[in-house]
C-alpha positions in Angstrom: 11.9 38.1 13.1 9.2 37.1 10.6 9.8 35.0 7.8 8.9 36.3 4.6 8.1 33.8 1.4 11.3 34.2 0.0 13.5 33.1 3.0 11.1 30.0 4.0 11.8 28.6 0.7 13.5 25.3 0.8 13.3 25.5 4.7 10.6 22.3 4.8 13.1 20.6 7.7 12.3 23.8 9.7 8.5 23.7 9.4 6.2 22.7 12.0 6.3 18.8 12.0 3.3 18.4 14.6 0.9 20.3 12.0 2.8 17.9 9.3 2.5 15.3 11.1 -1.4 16.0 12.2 -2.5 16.2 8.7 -0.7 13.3 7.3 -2.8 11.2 10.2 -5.9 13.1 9.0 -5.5 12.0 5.4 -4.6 8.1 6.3 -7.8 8.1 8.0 -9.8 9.2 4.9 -11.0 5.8 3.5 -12.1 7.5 0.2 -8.9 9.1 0.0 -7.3 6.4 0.3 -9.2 4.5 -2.4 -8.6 7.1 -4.7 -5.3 7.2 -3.6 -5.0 3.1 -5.0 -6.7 4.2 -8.2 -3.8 6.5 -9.1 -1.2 3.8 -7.8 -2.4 1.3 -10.2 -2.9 3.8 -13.3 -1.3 7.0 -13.7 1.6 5.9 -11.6 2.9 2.8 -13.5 1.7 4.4 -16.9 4.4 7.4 -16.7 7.2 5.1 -15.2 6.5 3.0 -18.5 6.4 6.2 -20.6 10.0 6.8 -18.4 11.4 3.3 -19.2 10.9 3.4 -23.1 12.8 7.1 -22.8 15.7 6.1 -21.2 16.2 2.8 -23.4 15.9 5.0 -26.7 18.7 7.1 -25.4 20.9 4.4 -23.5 20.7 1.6 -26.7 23.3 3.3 -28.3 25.6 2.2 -25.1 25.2 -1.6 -26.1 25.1 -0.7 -29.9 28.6 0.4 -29.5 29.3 -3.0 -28.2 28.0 -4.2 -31.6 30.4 -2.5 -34.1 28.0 0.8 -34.4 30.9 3.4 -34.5 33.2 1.3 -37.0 30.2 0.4 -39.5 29.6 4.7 -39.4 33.0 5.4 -39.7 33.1 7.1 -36.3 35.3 7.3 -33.5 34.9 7.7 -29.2 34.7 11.7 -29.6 32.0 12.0 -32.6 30.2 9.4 -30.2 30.6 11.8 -27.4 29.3 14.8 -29.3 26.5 13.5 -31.0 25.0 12.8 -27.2 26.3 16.0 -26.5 24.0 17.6 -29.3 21.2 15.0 -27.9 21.4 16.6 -24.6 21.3 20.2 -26.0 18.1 19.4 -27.7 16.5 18.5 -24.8 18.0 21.6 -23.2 16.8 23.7 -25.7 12.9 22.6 -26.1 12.7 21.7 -22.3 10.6 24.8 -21.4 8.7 25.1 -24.4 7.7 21.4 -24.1 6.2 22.1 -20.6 4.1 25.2 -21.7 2.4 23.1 -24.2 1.6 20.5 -21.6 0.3 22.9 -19.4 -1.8 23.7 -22.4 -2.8 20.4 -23.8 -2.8 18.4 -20.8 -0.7 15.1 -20.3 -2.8 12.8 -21.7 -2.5 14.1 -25.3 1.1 15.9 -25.0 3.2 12.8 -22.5 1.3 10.5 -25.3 2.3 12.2 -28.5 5.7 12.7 -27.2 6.5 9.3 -26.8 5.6 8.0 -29.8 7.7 11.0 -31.8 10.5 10.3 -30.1 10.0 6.5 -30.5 9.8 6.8 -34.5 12.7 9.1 -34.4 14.7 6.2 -32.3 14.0 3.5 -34.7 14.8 5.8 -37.6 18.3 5.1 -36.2 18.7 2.0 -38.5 19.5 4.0 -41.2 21.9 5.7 -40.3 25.2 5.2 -42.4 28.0 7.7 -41.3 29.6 10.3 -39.0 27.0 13.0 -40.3 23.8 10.5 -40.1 24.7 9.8 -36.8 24.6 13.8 -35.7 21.7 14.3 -37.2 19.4 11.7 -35.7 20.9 12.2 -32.2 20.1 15.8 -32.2 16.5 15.1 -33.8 16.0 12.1 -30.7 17.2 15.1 -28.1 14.8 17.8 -29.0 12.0 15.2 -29.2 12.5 13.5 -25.8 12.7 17.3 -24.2 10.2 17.8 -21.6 9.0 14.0 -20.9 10.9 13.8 -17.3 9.8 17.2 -16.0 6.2 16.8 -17.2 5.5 13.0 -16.0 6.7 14.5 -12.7 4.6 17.7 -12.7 1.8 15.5 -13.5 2.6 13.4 -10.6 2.5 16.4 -8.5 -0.9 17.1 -9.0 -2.0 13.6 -8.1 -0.5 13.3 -4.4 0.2 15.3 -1.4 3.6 16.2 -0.1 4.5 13.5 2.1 3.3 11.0 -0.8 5.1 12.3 -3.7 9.2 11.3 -2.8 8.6 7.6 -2.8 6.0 8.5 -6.1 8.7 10.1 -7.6 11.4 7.3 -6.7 9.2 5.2 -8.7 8.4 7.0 -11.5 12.4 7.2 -11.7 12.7 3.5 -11.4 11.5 3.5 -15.0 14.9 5.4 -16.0 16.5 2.9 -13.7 15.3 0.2 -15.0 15.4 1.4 -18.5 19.1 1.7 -17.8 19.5 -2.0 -16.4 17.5 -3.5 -19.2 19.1 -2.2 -22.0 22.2 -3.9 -21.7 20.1 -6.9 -20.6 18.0 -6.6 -23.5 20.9 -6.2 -26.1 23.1 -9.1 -25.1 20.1 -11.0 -26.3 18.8 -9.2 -29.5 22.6 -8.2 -30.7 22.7 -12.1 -31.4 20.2 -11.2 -34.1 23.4 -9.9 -36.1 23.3 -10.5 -39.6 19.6 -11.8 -39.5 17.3 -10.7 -42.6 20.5 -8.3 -43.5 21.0 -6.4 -40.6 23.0 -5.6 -38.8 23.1 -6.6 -34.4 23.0 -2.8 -33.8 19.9 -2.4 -36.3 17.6 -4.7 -34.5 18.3 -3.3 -31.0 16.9 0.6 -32.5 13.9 -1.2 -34.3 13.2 -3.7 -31.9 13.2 -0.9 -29.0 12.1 1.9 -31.3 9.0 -0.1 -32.0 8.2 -0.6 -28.4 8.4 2.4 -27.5 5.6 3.6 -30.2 3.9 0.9 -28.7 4.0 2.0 -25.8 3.0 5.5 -26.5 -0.5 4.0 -28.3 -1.3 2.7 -24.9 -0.8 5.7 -23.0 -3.0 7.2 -25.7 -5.7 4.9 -24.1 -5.0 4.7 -20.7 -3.4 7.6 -19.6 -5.8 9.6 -17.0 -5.6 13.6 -18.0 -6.1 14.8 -14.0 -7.6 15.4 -11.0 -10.1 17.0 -12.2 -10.6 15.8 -15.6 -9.7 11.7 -15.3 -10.7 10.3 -18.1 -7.8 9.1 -20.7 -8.2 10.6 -24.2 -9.4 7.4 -26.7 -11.6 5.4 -24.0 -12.7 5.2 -20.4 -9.7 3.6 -19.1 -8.9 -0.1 -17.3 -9.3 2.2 -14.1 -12.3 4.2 -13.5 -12.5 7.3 -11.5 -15.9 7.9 -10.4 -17.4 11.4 -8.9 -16.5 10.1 -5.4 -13.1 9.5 -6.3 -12.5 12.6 -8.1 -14.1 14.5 -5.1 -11.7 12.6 -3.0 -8.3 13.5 -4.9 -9.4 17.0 -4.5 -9.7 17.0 -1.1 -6.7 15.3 -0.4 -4.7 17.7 -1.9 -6.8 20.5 -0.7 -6.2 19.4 2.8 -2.5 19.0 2.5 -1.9 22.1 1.3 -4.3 24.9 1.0 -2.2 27.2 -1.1 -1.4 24.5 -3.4 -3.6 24.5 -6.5 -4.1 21.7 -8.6 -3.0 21.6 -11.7 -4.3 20.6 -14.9 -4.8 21.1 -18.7 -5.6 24.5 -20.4 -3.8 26.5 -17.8 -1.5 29.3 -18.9 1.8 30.0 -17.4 2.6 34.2 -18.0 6.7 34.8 -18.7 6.7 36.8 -16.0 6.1 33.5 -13.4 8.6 32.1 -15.8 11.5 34.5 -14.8 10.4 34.8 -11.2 11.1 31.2 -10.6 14.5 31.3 -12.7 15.8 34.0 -10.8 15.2 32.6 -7.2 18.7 32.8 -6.1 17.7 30.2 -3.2 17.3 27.1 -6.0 20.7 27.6 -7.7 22.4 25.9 -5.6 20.1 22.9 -6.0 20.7 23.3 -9.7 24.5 23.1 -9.3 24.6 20.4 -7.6 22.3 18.6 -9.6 24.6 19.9 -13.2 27.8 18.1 -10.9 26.6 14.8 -9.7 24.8 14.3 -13.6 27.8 15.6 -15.5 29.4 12.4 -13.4 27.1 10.0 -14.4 26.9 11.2 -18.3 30.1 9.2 -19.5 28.4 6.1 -17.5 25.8 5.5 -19.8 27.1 5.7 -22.7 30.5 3.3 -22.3 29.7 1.4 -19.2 29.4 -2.4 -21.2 32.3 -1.1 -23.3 34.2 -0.5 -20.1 33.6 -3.7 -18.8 34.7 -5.4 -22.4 38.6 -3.5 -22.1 38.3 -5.1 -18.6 38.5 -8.7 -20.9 35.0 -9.5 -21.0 33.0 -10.4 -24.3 30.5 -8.1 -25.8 26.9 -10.5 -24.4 29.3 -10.9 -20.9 30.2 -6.9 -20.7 26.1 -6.3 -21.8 24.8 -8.9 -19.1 26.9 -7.3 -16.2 26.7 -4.0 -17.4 23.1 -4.6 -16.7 24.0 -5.3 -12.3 24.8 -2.0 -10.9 21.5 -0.7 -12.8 19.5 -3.3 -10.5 21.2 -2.5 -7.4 20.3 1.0 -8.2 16.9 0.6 -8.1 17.1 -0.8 -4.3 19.5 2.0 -4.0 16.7 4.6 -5.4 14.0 3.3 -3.1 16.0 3.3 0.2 16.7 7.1 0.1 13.0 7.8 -1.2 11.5 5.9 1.9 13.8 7.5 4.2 12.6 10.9 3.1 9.3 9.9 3.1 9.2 8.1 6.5 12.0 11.0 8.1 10.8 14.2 6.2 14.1 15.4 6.4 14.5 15.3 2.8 17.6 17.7 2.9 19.7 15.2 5.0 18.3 12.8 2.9 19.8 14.3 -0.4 22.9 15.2 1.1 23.5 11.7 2.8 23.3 10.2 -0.7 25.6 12.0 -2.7 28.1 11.7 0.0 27.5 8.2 -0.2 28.7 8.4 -3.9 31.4 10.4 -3.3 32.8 7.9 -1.2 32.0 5.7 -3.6 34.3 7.5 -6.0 36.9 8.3 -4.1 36.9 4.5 -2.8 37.1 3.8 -6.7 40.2 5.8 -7.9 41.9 4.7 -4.9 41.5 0.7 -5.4 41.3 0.4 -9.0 45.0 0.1 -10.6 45.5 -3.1 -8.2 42.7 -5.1 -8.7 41.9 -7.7 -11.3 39.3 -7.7 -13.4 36.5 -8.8 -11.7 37.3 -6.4 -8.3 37.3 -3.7 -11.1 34.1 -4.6 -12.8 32.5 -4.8 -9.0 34.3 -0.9 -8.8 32.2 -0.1 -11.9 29.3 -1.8 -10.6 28.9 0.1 -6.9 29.8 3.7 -9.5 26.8 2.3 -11.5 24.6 1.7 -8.5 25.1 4.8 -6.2 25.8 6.9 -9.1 21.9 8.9 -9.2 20.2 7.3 -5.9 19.3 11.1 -4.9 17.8 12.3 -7.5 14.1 11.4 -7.0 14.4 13.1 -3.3 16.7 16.0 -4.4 13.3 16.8 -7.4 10.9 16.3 -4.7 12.5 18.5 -2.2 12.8 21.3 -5.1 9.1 21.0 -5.9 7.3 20.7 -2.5 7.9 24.4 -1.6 6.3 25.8 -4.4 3.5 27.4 -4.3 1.6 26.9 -7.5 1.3 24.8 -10.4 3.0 27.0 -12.7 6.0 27.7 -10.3 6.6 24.4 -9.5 6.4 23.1 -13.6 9.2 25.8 -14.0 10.8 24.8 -11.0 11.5 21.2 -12.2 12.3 22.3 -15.7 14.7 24.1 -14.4 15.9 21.5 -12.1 16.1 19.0 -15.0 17.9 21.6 -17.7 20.9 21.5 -15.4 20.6 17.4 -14.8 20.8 17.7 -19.0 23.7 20.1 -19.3 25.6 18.1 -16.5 25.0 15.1 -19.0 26.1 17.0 -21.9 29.2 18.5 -20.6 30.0 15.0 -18.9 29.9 13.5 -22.3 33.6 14.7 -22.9 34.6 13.1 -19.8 35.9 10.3 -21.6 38.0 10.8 -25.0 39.5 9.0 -27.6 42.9 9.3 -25.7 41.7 7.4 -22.6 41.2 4.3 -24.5 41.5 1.4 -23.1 41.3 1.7 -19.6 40.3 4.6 -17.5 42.3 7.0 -15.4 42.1 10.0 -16.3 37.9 9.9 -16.0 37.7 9.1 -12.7 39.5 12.1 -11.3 37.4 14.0 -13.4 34.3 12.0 -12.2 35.9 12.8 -8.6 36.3 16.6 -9.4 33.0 17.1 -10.4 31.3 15.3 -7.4 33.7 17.6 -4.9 32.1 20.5 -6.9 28.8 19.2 -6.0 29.4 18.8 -2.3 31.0 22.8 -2.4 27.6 23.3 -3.5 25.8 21.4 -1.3 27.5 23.5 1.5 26.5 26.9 0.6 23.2 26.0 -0.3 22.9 25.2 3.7 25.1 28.4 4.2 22.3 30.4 2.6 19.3 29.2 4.1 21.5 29.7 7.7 21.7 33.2 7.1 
């Protein structure tokens, strides 16, 4: 029986992995290639995951700033905390699409630039605020600005690398998030100590410390950020990394070889609404985006009150920010394990699957040991949560991207794929309450319920492509 377009989707573990295999031995052999290959390694690559690493500590600051008297000094309590990241992740939801048909428009090295630094003066705006409704306000502004940055840097990624290239790229570019997650604490046990400096407050310098950066930040990418393939140069100068005809000629054929039906991408194309709802309606990728909504809904509540978890566990506020920091290290080793086993296996199904189970265990393991330990067993708990809590979701985005067919199909595709991580964020910010102060029961069977929720999914999406 033939297999029409719609039923090979997502079946990459079924295709033929001679001719993969064949054509990735083809490309390693193309020196050119492979020094092009180097030039995007050392600029666009490390750019975006910096880009990535300023986005995440705008949003996760606010974890450590609660370890600095934030909600008391605003008058605020655990559940306007919770909803004002709630209407953070909305924005993002909301603007996510729209974000990524300007890029496809502009291009990524005016759009990713300009993004960065908005969302970077909107962070450090933060210092001002002064109550319940300030608080709202800026987190809903700091959401629809940040809405777009993950999808695009990884849509631009795609159009730099071929197939078998792009997980371990992707696990990268995700370190940044990682990172930005394990720095932040890091980063605030030191600059919380600033407290009462100059007449502000601990909680003050962390957002214009970091807020600052960030714009920073963004007036480098300004300078350095190839646009691609095609069109290399970075907007304001010639770049530290120079792309020559050779090497653009090079980057073409690479992903020419890899993929013939794969266009590049790049800026000024135009994606009609009618490729728009095409994508969304592709029953075969819901299941994908379930998953993804469950194992992120899990994670939500973990980045906001991780160091205060680990202060009601008796630890001070620079102890519960320095350890806080731990599980977001191992993570990164965590992150790069499953992206090289995808890379180096292609079975990047089995490779998604394994790691979620691995965090379900993880859970489950959790819940079951936590009432009788002491303090440091249970921060360790928190710490292996921490770690093993996202480790798929590089390889789950790559595997959701690398069977589609065209630029503007897979930009939708990963929008998509990221709305859902969002919502799973936002509806896991009411995981925990006011009522589950100080210790925390009651989240992880919720945490636990969501990720069983997740595996159902994971199941039926194999169910369907069996049929």
């Amino acid at each position: 029986m033939s297999t029409t377009p719609e039923k090979s989707v997502f079946h990459q573990e079924g295709r033929s992995e001679n001719a993969s295999s064949t054509v990735f031995e083809v490309l390693e052999k193309d020196v050119e290639g492979l020094r092009a290959r180097k030039k995007v390694d050392s600029s666009v690559l490390p750019l975006l995951f910096l880009g990535l690493l300023v986005f995440q500590l705008d949003r996760m600051n606010l974890a450590s700033a609660l370890t600095g008297g934030f909600a008391k000094d605003i008058h605020a309590n655990q559940n306007t905390i919770s909803l004002g990241n709630q209407l953070m992740f909305l924005g993002i939801v909301v603007l996510e699409i729209p974000s990524n048909l300007i890029l496809q428009r502009t291009g990524p090295r005016k759009w990713i630039a300009a993004q960065v630094f908005i969302f970077g003066f909107v962070a450090t705006m933060q210092i001002f605020v002064k109550n319940r409704t300030g608080f709202l306000i800026s987190r809903s502004f700091l959401g629809l600005c940040e809405a777009g940055y993950i999808p695009g840097a990884i849509y631009t990624l795609s159009t730099w690398y071929t197939k078998r290239e792009l997980a371990q790229r992707v696990a990268i570019l995700f370190f940044g998030m990682f990172g930005g997650n394990t720095i932040s604490s890091l980063l605030a046990s030191g600059i919380l100590k600033l407290d009462r400096k100059q007449g502000l407050k601990g909680w003050q310098w962390l957002f214009l410390i970091e807020g600052v950066f960030t714009m920073t930040v963004a007036i480098v990418l300004f300078f350095l950020l190839p646009g691609s393939p095609d069109a290399p140069r970075p907007l304001l100068s010639d770049g530290i990394v120079r792309f020559t005809p050779k090497s653009r000629e090079a980057l073409q054929r690479r992903i020419e070889k890899d993929d013939t039906e794969r266009r590049q991408g790049a800026q000024g194309m135009r994606i009609p609404l009618s490729l728009v709802w095409k994508t969304v309606k592709h029953y075969r990728r819901w299941p994908h985006f379930i998953s993804t909504f469950a194992v992120f809904s899990t994670w939500s509540p973990l980045t906001t009150y991780t160091p205060s978890i680990i202060m009601a566990l008796g630890f001070n506020r620079i102890q519960a920010n320095a350890l806080a920091s731990v599980g977001g290290f191992l993570a990164l080793g965590v992150v790069f394990i499953f992206g090289y086993m995808s890379d180096r296996t292609n079975k990047r199904g089995y490779t998604v699957i394994s790691a979620q189970v691995c965090y379900l265990l993880i859970l489950i393991l959790a819940k079951a040991v936590h009432p009788h330990v002491g303090k440091w067993s249970r921060w360790g708990l928190w710490t292996c949560v921490n770690a093993f809590a996202i480790g798929y979701h590089p390889v789950h985005n790559s595997l959701v991207q690398l069977n589609c067919k065209e630029p503007g199909e897979r930009s939708i595709s990963i929008v998509m794929w990221v709305m859902n991580a969002i919502s799973g964020l936002m509806v896991g910010t009411q995981y925990f309450r006011n009522d589950d102060l100080p210790l925390e029961v009651r989240p992880h069977m919720q945490i636990r319920d969501a990720n069983l929720l997740n595996s159902h999914s994971k199941c039926l999406r194999t169910m369907i492509n069996a049929i």
